[in-house]
C-alpha positions in Angstrom: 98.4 156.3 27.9 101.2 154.4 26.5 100.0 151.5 29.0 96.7 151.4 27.6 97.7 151.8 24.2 99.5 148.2 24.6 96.9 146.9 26.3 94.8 147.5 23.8 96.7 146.3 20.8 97.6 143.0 22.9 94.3 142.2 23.5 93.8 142.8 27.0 90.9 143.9 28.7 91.0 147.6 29.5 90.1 148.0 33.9 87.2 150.7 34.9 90.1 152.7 36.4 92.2 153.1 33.2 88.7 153.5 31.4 88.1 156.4 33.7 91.3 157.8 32.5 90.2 157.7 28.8 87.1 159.6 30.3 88.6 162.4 31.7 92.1 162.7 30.5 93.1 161.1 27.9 92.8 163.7 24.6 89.9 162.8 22.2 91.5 161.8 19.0 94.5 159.2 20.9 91.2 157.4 21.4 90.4 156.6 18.0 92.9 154.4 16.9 92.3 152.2 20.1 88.3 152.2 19.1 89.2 151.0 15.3 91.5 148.4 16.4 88.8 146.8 18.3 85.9 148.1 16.0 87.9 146.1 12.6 88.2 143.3 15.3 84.9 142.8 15.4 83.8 143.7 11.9 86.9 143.7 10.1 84.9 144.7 6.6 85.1 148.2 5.7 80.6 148.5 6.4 78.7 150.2 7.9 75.4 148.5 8.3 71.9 150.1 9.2 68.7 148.8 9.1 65.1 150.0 7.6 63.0 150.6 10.7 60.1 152.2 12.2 59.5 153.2 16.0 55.7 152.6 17.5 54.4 153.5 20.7 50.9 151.4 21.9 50.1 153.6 24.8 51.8 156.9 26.6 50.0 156.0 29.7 52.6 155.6 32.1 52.7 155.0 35.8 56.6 155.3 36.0 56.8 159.5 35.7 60.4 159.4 34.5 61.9 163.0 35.1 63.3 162.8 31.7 60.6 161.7 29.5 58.2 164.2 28.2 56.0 161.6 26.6 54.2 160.1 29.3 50.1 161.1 30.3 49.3 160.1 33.5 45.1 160.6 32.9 43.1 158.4 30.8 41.3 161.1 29.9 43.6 163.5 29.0 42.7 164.2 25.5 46.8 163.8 24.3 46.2 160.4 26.4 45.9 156.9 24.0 46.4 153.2 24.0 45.9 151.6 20.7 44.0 148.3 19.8 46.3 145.4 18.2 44.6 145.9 14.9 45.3 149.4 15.0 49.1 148.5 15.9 48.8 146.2 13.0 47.7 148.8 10.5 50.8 150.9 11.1 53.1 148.0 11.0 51.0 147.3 7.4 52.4 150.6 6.2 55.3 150.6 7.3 56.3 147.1 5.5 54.9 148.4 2.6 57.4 151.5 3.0 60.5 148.4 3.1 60.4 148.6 7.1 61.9 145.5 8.2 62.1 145.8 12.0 59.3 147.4 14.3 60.8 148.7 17.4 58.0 148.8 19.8 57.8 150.9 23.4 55.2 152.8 25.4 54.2 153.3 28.6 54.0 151.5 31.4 50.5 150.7 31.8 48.4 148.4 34.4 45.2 148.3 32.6 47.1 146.4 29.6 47.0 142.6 30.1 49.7 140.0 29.1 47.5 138.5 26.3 48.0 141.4 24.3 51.7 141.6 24.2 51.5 138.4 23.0 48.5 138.8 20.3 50.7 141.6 19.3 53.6 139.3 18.3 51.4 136.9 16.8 49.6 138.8 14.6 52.5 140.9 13.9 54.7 137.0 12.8 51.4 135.9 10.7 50.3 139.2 9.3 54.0 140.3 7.9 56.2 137.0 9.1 59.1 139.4 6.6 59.2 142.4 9.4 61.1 141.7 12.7 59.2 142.6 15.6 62.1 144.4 17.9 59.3 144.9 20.7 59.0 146.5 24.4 61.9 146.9 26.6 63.4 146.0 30.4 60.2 148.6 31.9 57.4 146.7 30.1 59.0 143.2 30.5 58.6 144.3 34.5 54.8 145.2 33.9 54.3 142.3 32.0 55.7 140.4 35.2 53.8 142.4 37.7 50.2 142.0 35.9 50.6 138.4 34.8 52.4 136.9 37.9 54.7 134.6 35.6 58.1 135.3 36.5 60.5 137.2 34.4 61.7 134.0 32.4 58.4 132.4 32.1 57.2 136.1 30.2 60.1 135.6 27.8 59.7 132.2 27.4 55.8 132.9 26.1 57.2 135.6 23.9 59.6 133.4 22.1 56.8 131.1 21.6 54.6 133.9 20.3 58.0 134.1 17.5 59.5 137.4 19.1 63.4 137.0 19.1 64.9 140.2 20.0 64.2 142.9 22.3 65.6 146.8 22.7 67.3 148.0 25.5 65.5 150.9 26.8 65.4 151.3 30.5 68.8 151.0 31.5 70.2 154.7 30.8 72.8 155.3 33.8 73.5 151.7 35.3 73.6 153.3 39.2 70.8 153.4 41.7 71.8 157.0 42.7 71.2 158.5 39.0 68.1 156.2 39.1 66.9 157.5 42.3 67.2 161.0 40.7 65.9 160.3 37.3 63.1 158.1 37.7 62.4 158.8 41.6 58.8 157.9 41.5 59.2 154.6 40.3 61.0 152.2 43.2 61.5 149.5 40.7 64.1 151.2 38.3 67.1 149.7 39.6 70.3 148.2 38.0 69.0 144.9 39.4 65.8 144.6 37.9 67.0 145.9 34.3 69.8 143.5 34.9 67.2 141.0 36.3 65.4 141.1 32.5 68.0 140.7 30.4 69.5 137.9 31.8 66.4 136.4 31.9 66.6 137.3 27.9 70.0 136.2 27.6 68.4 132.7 29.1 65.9 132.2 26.6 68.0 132.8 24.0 67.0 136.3 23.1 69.2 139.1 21.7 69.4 141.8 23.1 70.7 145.8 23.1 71.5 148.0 26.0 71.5 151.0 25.7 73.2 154.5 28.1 71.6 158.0 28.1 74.2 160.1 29.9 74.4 164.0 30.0 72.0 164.6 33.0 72.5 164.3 36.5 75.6 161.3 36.3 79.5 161.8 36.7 82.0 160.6 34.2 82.5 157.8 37.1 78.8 156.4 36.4 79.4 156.0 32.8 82.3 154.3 33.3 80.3 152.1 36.0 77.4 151.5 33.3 80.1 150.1 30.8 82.0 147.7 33.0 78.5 146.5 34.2 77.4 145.8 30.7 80.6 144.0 30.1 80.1 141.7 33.3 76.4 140.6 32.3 77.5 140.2 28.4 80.4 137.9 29.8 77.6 135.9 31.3 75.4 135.6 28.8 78.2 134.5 26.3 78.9 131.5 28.7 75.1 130.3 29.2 74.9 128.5 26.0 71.9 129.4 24.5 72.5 131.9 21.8 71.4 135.2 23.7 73.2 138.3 24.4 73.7 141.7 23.9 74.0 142.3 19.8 74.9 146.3 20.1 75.2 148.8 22.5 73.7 152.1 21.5 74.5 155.6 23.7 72.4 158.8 23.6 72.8 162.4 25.4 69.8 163.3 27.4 67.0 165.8 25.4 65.7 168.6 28.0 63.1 170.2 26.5 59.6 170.2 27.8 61.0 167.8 30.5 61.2 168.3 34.2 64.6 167.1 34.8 65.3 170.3 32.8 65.5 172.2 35.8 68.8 170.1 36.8 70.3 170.3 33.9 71.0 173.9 32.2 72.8 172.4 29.0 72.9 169.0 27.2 76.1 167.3 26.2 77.5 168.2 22.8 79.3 166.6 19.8 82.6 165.9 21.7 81.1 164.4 24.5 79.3 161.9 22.7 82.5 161.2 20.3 84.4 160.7 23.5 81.6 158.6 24.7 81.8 156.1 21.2 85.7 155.5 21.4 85.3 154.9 25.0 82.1 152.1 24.7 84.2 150.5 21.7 87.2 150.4 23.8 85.8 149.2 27.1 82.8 146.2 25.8 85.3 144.3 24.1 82.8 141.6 24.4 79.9 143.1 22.3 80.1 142.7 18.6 78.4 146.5 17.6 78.3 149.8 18.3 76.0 152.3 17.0 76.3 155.8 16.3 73.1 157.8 16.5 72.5 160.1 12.9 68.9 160.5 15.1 69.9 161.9 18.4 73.4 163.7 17.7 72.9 165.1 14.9 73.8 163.6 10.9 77.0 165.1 10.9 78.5 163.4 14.6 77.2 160.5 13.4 79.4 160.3 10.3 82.1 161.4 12.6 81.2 158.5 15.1 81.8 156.2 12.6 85.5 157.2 12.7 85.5 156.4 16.3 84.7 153.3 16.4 81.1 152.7 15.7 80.3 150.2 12.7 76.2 150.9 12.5 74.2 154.0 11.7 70.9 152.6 13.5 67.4 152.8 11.6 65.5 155.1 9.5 63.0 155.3 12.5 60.1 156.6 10.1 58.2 156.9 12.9 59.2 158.5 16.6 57.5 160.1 18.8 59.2 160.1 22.8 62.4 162.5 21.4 59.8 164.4 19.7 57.9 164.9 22.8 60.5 166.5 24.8 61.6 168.9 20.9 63.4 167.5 19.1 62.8 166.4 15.5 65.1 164.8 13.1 64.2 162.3 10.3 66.2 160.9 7.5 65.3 158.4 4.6 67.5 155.3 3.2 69.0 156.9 0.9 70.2 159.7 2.6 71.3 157.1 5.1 73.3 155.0 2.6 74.8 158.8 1.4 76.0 159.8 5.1 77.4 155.9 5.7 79.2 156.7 1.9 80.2 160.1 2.5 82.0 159.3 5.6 84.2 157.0 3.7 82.2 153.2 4.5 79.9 150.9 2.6 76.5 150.9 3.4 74.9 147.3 4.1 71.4 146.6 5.3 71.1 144.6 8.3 68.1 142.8 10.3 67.5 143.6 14.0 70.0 140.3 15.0 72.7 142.2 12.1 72.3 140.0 10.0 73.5 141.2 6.4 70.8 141.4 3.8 72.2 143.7 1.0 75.8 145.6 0.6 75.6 148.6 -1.5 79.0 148.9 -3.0 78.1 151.4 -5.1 77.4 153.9 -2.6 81.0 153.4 -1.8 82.9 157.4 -2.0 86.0 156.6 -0.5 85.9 160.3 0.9 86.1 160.4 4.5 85.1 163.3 6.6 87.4 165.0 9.0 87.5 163.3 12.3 87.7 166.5 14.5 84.2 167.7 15.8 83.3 171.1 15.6 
């Protein structure tokens, strides 16, 4: 531990093996002073930023039947089935601005019938209808789709979304970086590798485009796979940063795996818990020393963890997400508003700032500032 305690204060990159030992071995709270000496590296101000957001699904129709997911329909007509018109999209990106959203996150299903135009109409009329809100849209998945039904390759469909004005995309998709988990989670679909998500966001990274990635762990993988997932993030970020051209990975953003009313449930009898995901934080801020943010999840985790994540290394709170709908599918409900998020940011001893989806600062509110920090040690 010692060894890595050096390495990290020198500077030096910590190896997948001596990141597996942080995994596994090392105890919880030795790993927060490594994570805030490379968190105040990166964002040496005592913020925590978030952003004012809203999360919109265009269709559920999916073709991909992702063990894990408990969104997805299958049938058009299943009642509970849906795929929404751009002007309806529009109308709930309407409200949403007029509720202060600034970024859109948009996902859905994977579905055939949809054609390439209206990905892009979508981020035209969402640039000249409300040119103030960000439009975060689709993710690795639909990027493939959008290949496979317009026959333009990967860089050629970015290349017509940055000229529609969209600048940033999510990154959904990737959840364990390993073909074996993939093969397990998502074994109807063939083309959920680590290649082809890879495949997209360098393709991204190309264009210019910033990007997230993202880890769902506390399913079927091994400490070993997480650990693989990091180092492979790392590798593609180190890329991107040498290309030139602006893109890369902005954030990295980890969540534990929902069961309910999912049929990977029968795999896995219990989700990960608070210390998992704490151990999980420290570790990601430790190991992508390359990748400005890390964001702990109020949404997924729980509020309280995600004041205590804060103290382990993560610098943003994520959205509002006014509206969400896949973790509701599969049970689970938990919703917030901005001032309750600039409270938890301020009780947990940081400044709340607003960001944009590329983090860039647009307000600092110093006077939700408490000074009071919360106890590090999860119950």
């Amino acid at each position: 531990m010692q060894q890595i305690r050096e390495n990290v204060f020198e500077g030096e990159r910590i190896t997948p093996e001596k990141g597996l030992f942080l995994m596994e071995q090392a105890e919880l709270l030795d790993l927060v002073p490594l994570a805030q000496k490379i968190r105040h590296y990166h964002n040496p101000e005592q913020r925590t930023s978030f952003v004012i957001d809203t999360n919109l699904n265009y269709t559920n129709l999916c073709d991909a039947y992702c063990s894990f997911c408990a969104f997805y329909r299958t049938d058009p007509s299943d009642p509970s089935a849906y795929t929404y018109t751009v002007e309806q999209i529009m109308d709930k990106i309407g409200r949403a601005r007029d509720n202060g959203v600034r970024t859109v996150l948009m996902q859905g299903g994977l579905n055939s019938d949809i054609p390439f135009e209206y990905y892009l109409e979508m981020v035209r009329e969402c640039r000249r209808l409300y040119p103030e809100v960000m439009p975060h849209f689709w993710s690795a998945p639909e990027i493939m789709k959008m290949s496979e039904v317009s026959g333009l390759s990967l860089e050629e469909v970015f290349q017509a979304l940055w000229d529609a004005g969209q600048r940033t995309m999510p990154g959904g998709g990737s959840e364990i970086l390993n073909n074996d988990v993939k093969a397990v989670i998502s074994r109807f679909n063939p083309k959920d590798t680590v290649e082809k998500w890879t495949d997209v966001h360098v393709a991204a990274h190309k264009v210019g485009f910033k990007t997230t990635a993202t880890m769902m762990y506390g399913h079927v993988e091994k400490d070993e796979h997480i650990i693989e997932t990091l180092t492979h993030i790392r590798d593609v970020q180190d890329k991107a940063l040498t290309n030139g051209n602006g893109g890369g990975f902005t954030a990295f953003i980890p969540w534990s795996y929902k069961r309910d009313n999912t049929a990977l449930a029968k795999q896995v009898k219990e989700e990960a818990g608070a210390n998992k995901y704490l151990r999980v934080i420290a570790l990601s801020r430790i190991m992508l020393d390359n990748v400005p943010h890390i964001q702990a999840s109020w949404f997924s985790e729980g509020k309280k963890t995600g004041q205590v994540a804060l103290q382990f290394g993560a610098d943003d709170f994520g959205g509002t997400l006014f509206d969400e709908n896949v973790m509701l599918a599969a049970g689970f409900y938990n919703r917030t508003s901005t001032e309750e998020v600039k409270t938890l940011i301020s009780e947990a001893g940081f400044t709340p700032a607003e960001r944009l989806t590329n983090y860039e600062i647009v307000e600092v509110f110093e006077d939700f500032r408490s000074g009071v920090q919360i106890p590090v040690a999860a119950k």
